[in-house]
C-alpha positions as CSV (number, residue, x, y, z in Angstrom):
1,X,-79.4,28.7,70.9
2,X,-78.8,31.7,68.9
3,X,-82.2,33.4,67.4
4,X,-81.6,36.1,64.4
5,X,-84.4,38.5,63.6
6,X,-85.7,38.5,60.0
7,X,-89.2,40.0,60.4
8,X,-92.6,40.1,61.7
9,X,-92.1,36.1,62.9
10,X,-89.7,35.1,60.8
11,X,-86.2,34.3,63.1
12,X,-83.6,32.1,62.3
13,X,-83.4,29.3,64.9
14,X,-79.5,27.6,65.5
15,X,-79.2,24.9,68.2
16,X,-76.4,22.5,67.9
17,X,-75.2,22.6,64.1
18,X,-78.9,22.9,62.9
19,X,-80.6,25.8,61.6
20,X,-84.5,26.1,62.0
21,X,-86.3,29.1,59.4
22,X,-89.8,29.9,61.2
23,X,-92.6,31.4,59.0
24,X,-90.0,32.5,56.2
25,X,-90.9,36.1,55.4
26,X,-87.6,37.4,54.8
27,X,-87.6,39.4,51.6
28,X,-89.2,42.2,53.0
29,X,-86.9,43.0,55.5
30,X,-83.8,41.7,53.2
31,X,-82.3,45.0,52.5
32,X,-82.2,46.2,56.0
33,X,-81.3,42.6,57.3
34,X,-79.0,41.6,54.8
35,X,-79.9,37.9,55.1
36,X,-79.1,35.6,52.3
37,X,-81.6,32.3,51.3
38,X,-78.4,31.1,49.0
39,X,-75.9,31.2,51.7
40,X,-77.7,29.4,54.9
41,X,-77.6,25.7,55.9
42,X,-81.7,25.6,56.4
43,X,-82.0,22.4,58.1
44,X,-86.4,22.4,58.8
45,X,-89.0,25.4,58.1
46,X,-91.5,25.7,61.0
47,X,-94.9,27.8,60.4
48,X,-97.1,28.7,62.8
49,X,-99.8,29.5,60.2
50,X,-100.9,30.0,56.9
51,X,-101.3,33.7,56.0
52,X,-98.6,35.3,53.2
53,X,-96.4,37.7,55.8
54,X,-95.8,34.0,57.5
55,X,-95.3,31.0,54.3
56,X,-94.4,33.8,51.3
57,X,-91.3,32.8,51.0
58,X,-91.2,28.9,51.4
59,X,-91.5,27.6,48.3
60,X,-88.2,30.1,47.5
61,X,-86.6,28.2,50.5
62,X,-87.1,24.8,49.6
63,X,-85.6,25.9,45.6
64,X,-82.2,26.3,48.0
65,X,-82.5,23.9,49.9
66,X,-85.2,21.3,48.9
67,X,-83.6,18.6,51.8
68,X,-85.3,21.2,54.3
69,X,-87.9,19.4,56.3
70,X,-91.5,21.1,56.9
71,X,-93.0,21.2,60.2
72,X,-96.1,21.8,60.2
73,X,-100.2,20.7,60.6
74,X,-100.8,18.4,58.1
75,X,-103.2,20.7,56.2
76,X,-99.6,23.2,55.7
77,X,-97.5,20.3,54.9
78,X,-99.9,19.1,52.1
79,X,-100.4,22.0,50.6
80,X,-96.5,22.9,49.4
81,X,-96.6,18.9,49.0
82,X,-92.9,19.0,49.9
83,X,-92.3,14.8,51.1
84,X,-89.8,15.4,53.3
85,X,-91.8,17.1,56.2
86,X,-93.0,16.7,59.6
87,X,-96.6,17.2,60.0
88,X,-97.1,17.3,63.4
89,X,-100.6,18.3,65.3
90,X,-101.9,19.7,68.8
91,X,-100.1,18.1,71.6
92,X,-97.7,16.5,68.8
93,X,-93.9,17.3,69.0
94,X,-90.5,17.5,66.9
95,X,-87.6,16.4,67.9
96,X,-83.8,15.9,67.4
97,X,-81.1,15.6,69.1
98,X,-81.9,17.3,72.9
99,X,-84.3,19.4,70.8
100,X,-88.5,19.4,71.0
101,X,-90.6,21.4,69.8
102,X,-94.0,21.3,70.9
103,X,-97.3,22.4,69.3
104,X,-99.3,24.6,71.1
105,X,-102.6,26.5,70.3
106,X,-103.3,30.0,69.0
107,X,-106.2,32.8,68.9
108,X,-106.0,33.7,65.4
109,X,-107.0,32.8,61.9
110,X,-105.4,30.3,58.7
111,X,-106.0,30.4,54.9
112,X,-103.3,30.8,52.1
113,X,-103.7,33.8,50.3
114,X,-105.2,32.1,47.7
115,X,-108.0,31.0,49.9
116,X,-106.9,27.1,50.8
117,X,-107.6,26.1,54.3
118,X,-104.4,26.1,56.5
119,X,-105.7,24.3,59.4
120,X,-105.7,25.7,62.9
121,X,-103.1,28.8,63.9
122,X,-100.5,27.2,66.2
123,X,-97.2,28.6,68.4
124,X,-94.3,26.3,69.4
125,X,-92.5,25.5,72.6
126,X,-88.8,24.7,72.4
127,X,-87.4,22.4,74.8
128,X,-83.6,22.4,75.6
129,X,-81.0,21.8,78.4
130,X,-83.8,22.4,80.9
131,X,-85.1,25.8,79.4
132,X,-88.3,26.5,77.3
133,X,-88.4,29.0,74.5
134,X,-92.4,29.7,73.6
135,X,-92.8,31.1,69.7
136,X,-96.0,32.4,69.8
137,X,-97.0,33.2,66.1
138,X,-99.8,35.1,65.8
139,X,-102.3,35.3,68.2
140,X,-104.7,37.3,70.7
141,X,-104.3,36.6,74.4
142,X,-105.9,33.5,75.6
143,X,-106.5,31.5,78.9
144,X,-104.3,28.5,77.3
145,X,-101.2,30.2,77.6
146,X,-101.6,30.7,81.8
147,X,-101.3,26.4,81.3
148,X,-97.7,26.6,79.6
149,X,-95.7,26.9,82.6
150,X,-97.4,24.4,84.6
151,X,-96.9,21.5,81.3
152,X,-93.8,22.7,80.4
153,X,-92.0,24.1,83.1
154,X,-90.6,28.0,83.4
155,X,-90.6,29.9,80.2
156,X,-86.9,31.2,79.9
157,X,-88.0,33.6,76.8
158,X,-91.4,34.0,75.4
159,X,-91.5,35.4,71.7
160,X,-94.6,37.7,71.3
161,X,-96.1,39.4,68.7
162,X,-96.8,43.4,69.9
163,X,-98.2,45.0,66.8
164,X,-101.7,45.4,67.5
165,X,-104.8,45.6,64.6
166,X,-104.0,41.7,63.7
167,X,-102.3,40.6,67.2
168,X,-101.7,41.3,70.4
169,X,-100.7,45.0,71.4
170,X,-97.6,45.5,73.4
171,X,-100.0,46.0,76.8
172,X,-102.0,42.7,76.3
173,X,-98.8,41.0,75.2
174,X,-96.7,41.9,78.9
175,X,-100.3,40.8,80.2
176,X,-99.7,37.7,78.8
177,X,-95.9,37.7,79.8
178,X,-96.2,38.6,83.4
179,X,-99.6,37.1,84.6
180,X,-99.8,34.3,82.3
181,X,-97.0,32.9,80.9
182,X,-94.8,34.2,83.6
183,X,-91.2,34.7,82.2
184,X,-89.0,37.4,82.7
185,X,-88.2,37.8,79.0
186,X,-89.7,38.7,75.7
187,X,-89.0,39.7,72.3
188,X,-91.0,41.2,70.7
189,X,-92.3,40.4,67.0
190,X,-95.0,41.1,64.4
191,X,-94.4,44.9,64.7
192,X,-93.7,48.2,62.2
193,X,-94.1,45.8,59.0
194,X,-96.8,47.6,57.9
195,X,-98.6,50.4,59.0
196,X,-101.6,49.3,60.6
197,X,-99.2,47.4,63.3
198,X,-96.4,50.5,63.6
199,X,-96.1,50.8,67.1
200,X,-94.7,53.3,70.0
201,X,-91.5,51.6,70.8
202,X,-91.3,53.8,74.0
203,X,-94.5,53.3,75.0
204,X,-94.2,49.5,74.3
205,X,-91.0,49.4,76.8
206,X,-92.5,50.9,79.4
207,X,-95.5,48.4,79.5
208,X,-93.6,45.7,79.7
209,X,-91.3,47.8,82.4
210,X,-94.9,48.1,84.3
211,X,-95.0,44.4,84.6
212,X,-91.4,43.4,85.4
213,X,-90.6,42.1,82.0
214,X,-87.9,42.8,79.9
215,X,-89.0,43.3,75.9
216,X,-86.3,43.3,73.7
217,X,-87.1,45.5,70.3
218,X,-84.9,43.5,68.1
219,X,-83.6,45.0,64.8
220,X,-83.8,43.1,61.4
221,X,-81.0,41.3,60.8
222,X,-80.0,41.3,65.1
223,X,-79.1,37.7,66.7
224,X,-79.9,36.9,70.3
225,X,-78.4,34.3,72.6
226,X,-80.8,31.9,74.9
């Protein structure tokens, strides 16, 4: 699996020809990243939740590439009323090929910007050739997550957000890495967008050091190999 950075917790998932787009927010970052809507194969669009720094640019997705499949809650799907999509809940799961992705809570909040419900904040857990890749979204730290390893085996990489004010901060997040989740690996998301979640890159490094965990600090635009 190959993950490319496109900010806050938007990444570009490819496993096995197929190209996954979580909580398209691209735009923002598109100067620095250089990523192109136009020129990708989007296969599905996966959001964690409903707020506009994780859906703004999904309706622009599906203009591209309206065979795209929505996974979602049901209360996400609905609302960009997009038929070809995958609304999945709590302990629901997607799947193709090898690939499944599971549903898994979050400690956060969901509304569209223009006030519509957006059902229940929610991570993912990718399963694949024996290894388990957690997409946290957005989300405080929570018991829930200590559970993950025991349902779904070791968590090869766990993809946290580290930005503080609206999320975790980078020293609950390696809390949540090392004593909870416990992986060995973490990239860190949801971070210097804006300026209430700028953060101490040095500082954020050596609290994840403190625990044993690596945090990669990935650039816009970077790709990462699981």
């Amino acid at each position: 699996m190959k993950i490319q950075y496109l900010g806050q917790n938007c990444f570009l998932f490819t496993y096995n020809g197929k190209n996954i787009l979580s909580d398209p927010f691209y735009n923002h970052g598109k100067v620095q990243s250089g990523f192109d809507i136009a020129a990708q194969k989007i296969d599905f669009i996966l959001i964690t939740h409903a707020h506009g720094d994780h859906t703004a640019d999904v309706k622009e997705v599906l203009q591209h590439h309206p065979e795209a499949r929505i996974i979602a809650q049901p209360e996400i799907s609905a609302y960009f009323g997009h038929s070809n999509s995958i609304d999945i809940n709590f302990g629901g799961s997607a799947k193709f090929d090898d690939l499944k992705i599971s549903m898994v809570p979050a400690s956060h909040t969901s509304s569209f910007p223009d006030g519509t419900y957006g059902g229940e904040p929610c991570g993912y857990v990718f399963r694949f050739q024996g290894k388990n890749v957690y997409l946290a979204g957005d989300t405080g730290v929570m018991a829930d997550m200590g559970i993950f390893p025991q349902l779904f085996g070791n968590i090869d990489l766990a993809i946290l957000p580290i930005g503080s004010h609206y999320t975790m901060c980078a020293r609950k997040a390696s809390f949540a890495a090392a004593e909870l989740l416990k992986t060995n690996k973490v990239i860190g998301c949801h971070f210097d967008t804006f300026a209430p979640i700028k953060i101490n890159h040095e500082e954020a490094l050596k609290r994840f050091e403190e625990k044993g965990v690596e945090l990669v600090l990935p650039q816009l635009g970077e790709i990462l190999d699981v």
